[in-house]
C-alpha positions as CSV (number, residue, x, y, z in Angstrom):
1,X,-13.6,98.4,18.4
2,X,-11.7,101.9,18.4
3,X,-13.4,105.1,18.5
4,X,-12.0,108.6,17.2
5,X,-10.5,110.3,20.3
6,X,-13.2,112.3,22.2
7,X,-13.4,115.8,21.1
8,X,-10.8,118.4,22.5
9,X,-11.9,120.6,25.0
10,X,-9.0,122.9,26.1
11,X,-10.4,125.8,23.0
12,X,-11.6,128.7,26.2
13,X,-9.0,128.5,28.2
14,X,-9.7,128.5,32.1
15,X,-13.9,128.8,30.9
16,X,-15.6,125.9,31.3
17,X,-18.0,125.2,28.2
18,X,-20.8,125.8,31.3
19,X,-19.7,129.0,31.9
20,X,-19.1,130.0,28.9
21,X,-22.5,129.3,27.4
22,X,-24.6,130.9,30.6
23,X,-22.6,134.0,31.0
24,X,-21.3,134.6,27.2
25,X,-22.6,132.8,24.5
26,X,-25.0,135.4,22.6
27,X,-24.8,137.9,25.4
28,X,-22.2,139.8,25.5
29,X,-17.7,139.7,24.4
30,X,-15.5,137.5,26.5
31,X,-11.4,137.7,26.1
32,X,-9.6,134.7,26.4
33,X,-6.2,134.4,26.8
34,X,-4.2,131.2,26.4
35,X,-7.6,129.7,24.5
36,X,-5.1,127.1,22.4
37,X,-1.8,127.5,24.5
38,X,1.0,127.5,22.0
39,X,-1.5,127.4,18.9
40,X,0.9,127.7,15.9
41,X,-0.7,128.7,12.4
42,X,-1.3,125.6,10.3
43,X,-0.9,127.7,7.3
44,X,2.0,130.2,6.2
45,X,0.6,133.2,4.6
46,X,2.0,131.9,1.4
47,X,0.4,129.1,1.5
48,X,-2.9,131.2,2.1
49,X,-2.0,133.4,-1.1
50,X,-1.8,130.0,-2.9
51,X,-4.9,128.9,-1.8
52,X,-6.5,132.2,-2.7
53,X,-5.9,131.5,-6.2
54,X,-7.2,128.2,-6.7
55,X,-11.2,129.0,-8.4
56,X,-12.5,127.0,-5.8
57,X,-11.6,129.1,-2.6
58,X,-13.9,132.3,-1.7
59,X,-11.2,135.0,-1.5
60,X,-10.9,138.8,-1.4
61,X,-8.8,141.7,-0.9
62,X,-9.8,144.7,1.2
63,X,-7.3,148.1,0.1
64,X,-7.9,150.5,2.6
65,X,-6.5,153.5,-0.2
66,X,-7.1,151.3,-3.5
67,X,-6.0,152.2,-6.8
68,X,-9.7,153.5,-7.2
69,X,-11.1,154.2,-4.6
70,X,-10.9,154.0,-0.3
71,X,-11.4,150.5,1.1
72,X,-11.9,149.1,-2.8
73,X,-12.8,145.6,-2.8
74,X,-11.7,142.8,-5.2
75,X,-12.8,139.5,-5.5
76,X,-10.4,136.1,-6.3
77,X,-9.2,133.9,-7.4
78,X,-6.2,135.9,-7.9
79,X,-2.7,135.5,-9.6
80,X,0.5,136.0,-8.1
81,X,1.0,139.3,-10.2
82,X,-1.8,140.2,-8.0
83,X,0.2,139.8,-4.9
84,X,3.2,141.2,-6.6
85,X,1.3,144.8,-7.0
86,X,0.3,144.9,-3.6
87,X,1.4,147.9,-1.2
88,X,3.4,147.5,1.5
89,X,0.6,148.2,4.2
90,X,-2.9,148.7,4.0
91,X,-4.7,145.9,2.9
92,X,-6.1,142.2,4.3
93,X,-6.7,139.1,2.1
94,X,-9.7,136.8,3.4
95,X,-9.9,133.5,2.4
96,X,-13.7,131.8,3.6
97,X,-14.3,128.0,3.9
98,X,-10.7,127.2,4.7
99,X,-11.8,124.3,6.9
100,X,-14.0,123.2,3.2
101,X,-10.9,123.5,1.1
102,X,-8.4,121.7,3.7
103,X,-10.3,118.9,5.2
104,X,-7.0,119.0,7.8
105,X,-8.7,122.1,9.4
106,X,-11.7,120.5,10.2
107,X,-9.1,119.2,13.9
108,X,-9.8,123.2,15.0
109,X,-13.3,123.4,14.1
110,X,-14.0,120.6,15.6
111,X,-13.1,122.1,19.0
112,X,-15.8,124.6,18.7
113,X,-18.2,121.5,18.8
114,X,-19.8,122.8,22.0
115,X,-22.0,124.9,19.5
116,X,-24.3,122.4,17.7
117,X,-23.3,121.8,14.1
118,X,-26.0,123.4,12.5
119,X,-25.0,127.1,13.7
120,X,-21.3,126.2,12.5
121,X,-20.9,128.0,9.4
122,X,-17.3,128.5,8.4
123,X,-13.5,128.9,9.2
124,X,-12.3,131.9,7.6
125,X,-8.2,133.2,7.5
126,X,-7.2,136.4,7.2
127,X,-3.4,138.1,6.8
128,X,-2.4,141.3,6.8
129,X,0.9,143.0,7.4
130,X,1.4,145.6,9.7
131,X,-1.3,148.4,9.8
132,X,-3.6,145.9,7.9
133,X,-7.7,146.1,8.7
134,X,-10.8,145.8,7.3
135,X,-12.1,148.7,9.1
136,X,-14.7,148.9,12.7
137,X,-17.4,147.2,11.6
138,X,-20.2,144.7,12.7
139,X,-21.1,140.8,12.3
140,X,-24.0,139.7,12.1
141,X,-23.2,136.3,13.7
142,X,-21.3,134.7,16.8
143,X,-17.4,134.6,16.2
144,X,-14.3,133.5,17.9
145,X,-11.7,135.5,16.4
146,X,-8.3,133.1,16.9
147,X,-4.9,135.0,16.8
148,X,-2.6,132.0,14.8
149,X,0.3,134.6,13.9
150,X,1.4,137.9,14.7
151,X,-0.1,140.1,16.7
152,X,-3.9,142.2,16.6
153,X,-5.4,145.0,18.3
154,X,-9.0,144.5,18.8
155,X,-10.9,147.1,19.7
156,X,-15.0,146.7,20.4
157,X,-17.3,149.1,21.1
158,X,-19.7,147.5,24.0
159,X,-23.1,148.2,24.1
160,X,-23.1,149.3,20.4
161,X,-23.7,153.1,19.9
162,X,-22.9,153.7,16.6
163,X,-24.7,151.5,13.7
164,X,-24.5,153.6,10.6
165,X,-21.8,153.0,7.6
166,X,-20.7,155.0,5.2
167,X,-22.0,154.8,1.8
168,X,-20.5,154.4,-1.3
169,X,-18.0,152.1,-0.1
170,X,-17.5,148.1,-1.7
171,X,-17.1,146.8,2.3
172,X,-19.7,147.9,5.3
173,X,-16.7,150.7,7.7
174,X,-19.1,152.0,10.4
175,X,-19.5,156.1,10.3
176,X,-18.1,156.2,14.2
177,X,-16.5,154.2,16.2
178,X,-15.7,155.0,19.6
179,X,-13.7,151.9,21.3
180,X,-14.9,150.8,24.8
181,X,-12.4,147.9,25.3
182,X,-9.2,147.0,23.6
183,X,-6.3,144.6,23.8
184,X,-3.6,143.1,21.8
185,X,-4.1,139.5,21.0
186,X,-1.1,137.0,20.7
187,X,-1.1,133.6,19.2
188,X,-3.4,131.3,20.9
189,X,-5.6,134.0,22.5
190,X,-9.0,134.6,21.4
191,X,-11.6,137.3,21.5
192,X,-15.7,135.7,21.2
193,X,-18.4,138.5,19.5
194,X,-21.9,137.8,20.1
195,X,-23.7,139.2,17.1
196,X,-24.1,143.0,16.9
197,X,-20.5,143.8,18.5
198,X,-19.0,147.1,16.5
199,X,-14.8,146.0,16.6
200,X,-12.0,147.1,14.9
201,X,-9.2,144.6,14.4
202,X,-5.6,146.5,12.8
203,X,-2.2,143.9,12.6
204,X,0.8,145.0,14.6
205,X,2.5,142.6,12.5
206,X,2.6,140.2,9.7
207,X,-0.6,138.6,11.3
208,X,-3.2,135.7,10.2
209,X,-6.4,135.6,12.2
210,X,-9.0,132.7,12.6
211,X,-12.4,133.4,12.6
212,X,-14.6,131.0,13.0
213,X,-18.1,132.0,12.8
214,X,-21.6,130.7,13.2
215,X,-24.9,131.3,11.6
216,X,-28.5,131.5,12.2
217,X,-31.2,131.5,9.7
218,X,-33.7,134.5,10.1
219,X,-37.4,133.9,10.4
220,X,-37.8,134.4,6.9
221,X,-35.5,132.2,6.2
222,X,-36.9,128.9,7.9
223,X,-40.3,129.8,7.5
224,X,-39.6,130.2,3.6
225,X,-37.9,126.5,3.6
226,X,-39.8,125.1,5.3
227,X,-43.2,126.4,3.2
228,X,-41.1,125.7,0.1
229,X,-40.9,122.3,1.0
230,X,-44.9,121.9,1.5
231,X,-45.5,123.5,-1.1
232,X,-43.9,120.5,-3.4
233,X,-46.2,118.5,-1.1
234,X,-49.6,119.7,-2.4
235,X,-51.4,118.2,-5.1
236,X,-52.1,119.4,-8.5
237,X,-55.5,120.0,-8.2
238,X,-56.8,122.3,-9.9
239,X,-59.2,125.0,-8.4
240,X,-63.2,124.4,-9.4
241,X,-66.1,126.4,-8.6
242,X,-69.0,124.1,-10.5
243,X,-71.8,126.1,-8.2
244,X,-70.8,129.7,-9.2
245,X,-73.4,132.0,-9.0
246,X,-73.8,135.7,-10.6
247,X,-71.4,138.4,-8.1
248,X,-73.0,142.0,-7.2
249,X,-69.3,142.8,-8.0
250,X,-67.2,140.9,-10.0
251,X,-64.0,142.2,-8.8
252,X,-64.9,141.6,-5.1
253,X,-63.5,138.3,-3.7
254,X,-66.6,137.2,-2.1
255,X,-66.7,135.4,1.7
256,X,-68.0,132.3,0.8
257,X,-65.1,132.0,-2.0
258,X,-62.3,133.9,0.5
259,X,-63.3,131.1,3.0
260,X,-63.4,128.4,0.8
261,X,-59.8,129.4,-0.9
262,X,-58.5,129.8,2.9
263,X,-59.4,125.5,3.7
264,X,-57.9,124.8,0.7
265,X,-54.5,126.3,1.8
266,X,-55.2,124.8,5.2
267,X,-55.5,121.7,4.0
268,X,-52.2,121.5,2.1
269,X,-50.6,123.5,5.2
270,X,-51.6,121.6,7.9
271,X,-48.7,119.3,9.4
272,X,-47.6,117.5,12.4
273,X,-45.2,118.0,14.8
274,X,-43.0,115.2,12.9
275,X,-43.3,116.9,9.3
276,X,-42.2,120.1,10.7
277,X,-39.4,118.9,12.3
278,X,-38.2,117.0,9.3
279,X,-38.8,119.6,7.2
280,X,-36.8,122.2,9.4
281,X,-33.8,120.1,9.5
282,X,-33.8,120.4,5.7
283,X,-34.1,123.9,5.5
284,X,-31.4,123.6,8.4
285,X,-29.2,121.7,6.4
286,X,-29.6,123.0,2.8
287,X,-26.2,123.5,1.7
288,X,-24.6,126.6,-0.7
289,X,-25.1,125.7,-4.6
290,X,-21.6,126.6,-5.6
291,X,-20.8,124.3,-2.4
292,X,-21.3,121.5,-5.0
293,X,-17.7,121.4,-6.5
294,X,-16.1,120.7,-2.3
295,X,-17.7,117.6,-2.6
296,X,-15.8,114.0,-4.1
297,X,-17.0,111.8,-6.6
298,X,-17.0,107.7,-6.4
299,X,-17.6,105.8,-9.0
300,X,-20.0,102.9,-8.3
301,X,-17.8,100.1,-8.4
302,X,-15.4,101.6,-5.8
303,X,-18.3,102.2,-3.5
304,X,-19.1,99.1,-3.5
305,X,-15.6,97.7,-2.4
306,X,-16.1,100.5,0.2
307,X,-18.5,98.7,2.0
308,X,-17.4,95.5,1.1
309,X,-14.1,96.0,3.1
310,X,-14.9,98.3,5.9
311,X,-13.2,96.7,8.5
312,X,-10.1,96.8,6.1
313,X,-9.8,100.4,6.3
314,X,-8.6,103.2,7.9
315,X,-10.3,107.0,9.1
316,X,-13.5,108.7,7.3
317,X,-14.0,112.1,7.6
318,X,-17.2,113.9,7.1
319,X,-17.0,116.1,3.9
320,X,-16.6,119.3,5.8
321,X,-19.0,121.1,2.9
322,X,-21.5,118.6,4.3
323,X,-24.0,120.1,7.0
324,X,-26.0,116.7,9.3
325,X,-28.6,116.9,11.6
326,X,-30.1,114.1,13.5
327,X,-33.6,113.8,14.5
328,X,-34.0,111.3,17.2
329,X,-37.6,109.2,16.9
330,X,-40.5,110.9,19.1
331,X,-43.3,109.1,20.2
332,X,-45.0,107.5,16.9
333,X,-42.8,109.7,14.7
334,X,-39.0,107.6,12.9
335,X,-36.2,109.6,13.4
336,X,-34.2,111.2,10.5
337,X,-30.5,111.9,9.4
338,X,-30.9,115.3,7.5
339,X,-27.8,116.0,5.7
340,X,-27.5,118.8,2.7
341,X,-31.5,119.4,2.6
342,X,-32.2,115.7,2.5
343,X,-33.8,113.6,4.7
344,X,-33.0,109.9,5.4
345,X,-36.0,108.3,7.6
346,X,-34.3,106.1,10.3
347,X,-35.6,102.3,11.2
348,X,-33.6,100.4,14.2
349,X,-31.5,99.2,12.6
350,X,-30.0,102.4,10.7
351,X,-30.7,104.4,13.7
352,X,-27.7,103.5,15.7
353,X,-25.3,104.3,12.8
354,X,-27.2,107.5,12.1
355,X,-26.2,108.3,16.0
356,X,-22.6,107.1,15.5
357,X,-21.5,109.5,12.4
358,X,-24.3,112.2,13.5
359,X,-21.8,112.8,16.8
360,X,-18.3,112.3,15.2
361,X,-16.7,114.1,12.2
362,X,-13.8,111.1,12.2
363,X,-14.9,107.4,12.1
364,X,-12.1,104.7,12.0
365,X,-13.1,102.0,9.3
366,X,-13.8,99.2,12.3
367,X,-16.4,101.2,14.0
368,X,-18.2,101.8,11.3
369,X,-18.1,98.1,9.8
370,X,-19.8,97.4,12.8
371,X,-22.7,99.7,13.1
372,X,-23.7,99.3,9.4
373,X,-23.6,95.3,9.6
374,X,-27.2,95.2,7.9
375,X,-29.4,95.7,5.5
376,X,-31.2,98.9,6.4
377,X,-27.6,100.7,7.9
378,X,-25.8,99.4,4.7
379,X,-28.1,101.2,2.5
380,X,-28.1,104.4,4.4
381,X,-24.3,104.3,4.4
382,X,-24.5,103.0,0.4
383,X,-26.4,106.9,0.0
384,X,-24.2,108.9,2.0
385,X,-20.9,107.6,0.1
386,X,-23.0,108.3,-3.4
387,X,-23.3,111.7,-2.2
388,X,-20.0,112.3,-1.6
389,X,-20.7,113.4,2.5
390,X,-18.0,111.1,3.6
391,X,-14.3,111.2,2.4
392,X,-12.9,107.6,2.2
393,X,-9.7,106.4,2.0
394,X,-7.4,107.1,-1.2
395,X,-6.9,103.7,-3.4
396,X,-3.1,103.6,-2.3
397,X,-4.2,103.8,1.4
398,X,-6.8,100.7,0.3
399,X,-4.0,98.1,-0.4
């Protein structure tokens, strides 16, 4: 049997992943030179305009002195008349989701796999030529800004003192910005912001930056999926009060009714450990709607052959629109493969092929033959091919 290679680790340069994690992660902005030695751009910035006009790739354009306004904004996909009526200087283009629309990419992400895969959010490409920003500004998320061509000046201003933007504008540019750091990245170096970092990134040449960020829900976010989720969970029963009696006030919400209306809500709230879990890696794992289009198709009868002939074939990749999430069994509670807000509840025999894909994002066809050898795995496997989370082989690469 023949595994995918182990993940690459040479992404921080002389860090260790230990190192980097206790004294940076979340804390505070680490340079790092030489983080890919002789990391070369997959993509020419032509091929990133051309990508930028297909209606499935998020893109934009940032003109620092648009046609109508300062730091206008538009929004793709574009044309190439669009490129042709560019200035000189002055602008970026910003494609999101690259690693989404170019499976390829998913080899650099898959570096950053130190982070758990649920904070992975996206890798995003920018170009601009000389002069090109989007202005000091601040994230809201952790980012490992990747030079891939050209050269950057990054500038951050650490600890934040200025927070306000200016209004008006179509794109967040802080009011101040007074640089405590700076430095002038070349290919393969890479600058990590915690969230909260002000920076100010300008091209010193034709340059193409990697950014590849990471999310966290807020409170209100996974509190509001998860109560979402029990909230499809309670019955349909319909409120009943057959012992009314006559109110003092009928506009008061009496104790006896406040107390009885607060069990009720108890009752369809109250949850174990093993509920919550499962329901948090759905919220976790929820994916974008207009994510829906990244995703492939198989008809039925090619499934089927799929699985028939594993053995036979040759690499998977995980969709890279596709967010997983394992939950390994606790106690009396089954474990769970959570993938795109869905839960799959795990039995011994699925469980070690929930493991398998849960930890790699490439799976050779042999491996997996072997982990999903019976019933319960086959079936599990059967769903995640339906739902198009795994890319299989092309029918010429089948023969």
């Amino acid at each position: 049997m023949t595994d995918h290679a182990p993940i690459p680790t040479h992404v921080l340069g002389d860090l260790s992943v230990d190192t980097f994690l206790r004294d940076y992660w979340q804390k505070q902005p680490v340079l790092i030179r030489g983080a890919i030695p002789g990391f070369e751009s997959p993509l020419a910035p032509e091929e990133l305009a051309g990508l930028a006009c297909e209606a499935d790739a998020p893109s934009r354009l940032i003109l620092e002195h648009g046609e109508e306004r300062d730091w206008q904004l538009k929004m793709g996909p574009f044309r190439e008349d669009d490129f042709r009526a560019l200035p000189e200087d002055g602008y970026s283009l910003l494609v999101t989701d690259v690693e989404k629309l170019i499976p390829e990419l998913m080899e650099l992400v898959e570096r950053f796999r130190f982070i758990p895969d649920w904070r992975i959010d996206d890798l995003m490409i920018s170009y601009a030529p000389p002069g090109g920003s989007v202005g000091a500004h601040i994230d809201e998320y952790d980012v490992f800004l990747l030079q891939a061509h050209g050269r950057r000046r990054w500038q951050i201003e650490n600890p934040p003192v200025h927070t306000a933007y200016r209004e008006g504008l179509d794109v967040r540019i802080l009011t101040e910005f007074t640089p405590s750091d700076e430095w002038v990245l070349e290919p393969g170096d890479m600058l990590y912001l915690p969230p909260g970092i002000p920076h100010h990134g300008v091209a010193l040449d034709d340059c193409m930056t990697y950014s590849i960020g990471f999310r966290a829900p807020t409170q209100m976010d996974l509190v509001g999926g998860v109560c979402d989720r029990l909230a499809t969970m309670a019955t349909e029963t319909r409120y009943g009060d057959p012992d009314l009696t006559e109110s003092a006030n009928p506009g008061e919400l009496e104790p006896a009714t406040r107390e009885r209306l607060r069990q009720w809500v108890r009752e369809a709230m109250r949850s174990d450990d093993g509920l919550i879990d499962r329901l948090i890696g759905e919220t976790l794992t929820e994916r974008p709607v207009d994510h829906a289009a990244l995703y492939p198709r198989y008809h039925e009868e090619e499934i089927g052959g799929i699985l028939d002939h594993l053995n036979e074939l040759p690499e998977f990749q995980r969709t890279p629109a596709s967010r997983w999430l394992l939950l390994e069994p606790t106690g009396n509670t089954p474990g769970y493969l959570c993938i795109d807000g869905q839960s799959h509840e795990l039995d011994s025999e699925s469980l070690p092929l929930a493991r398998f894909l849960s930890q790699r994002i490439v799976v050779d066809g042999e491996a997996l033959a072997e982990r999903a050898s019976n019933a319960s795995a086959r079936i599990l496997l059967e769903k995640i091919l339906t739902a198009g989370q795994l890319l299989i082989p092309d029918e010429d690469e089948q023969d």
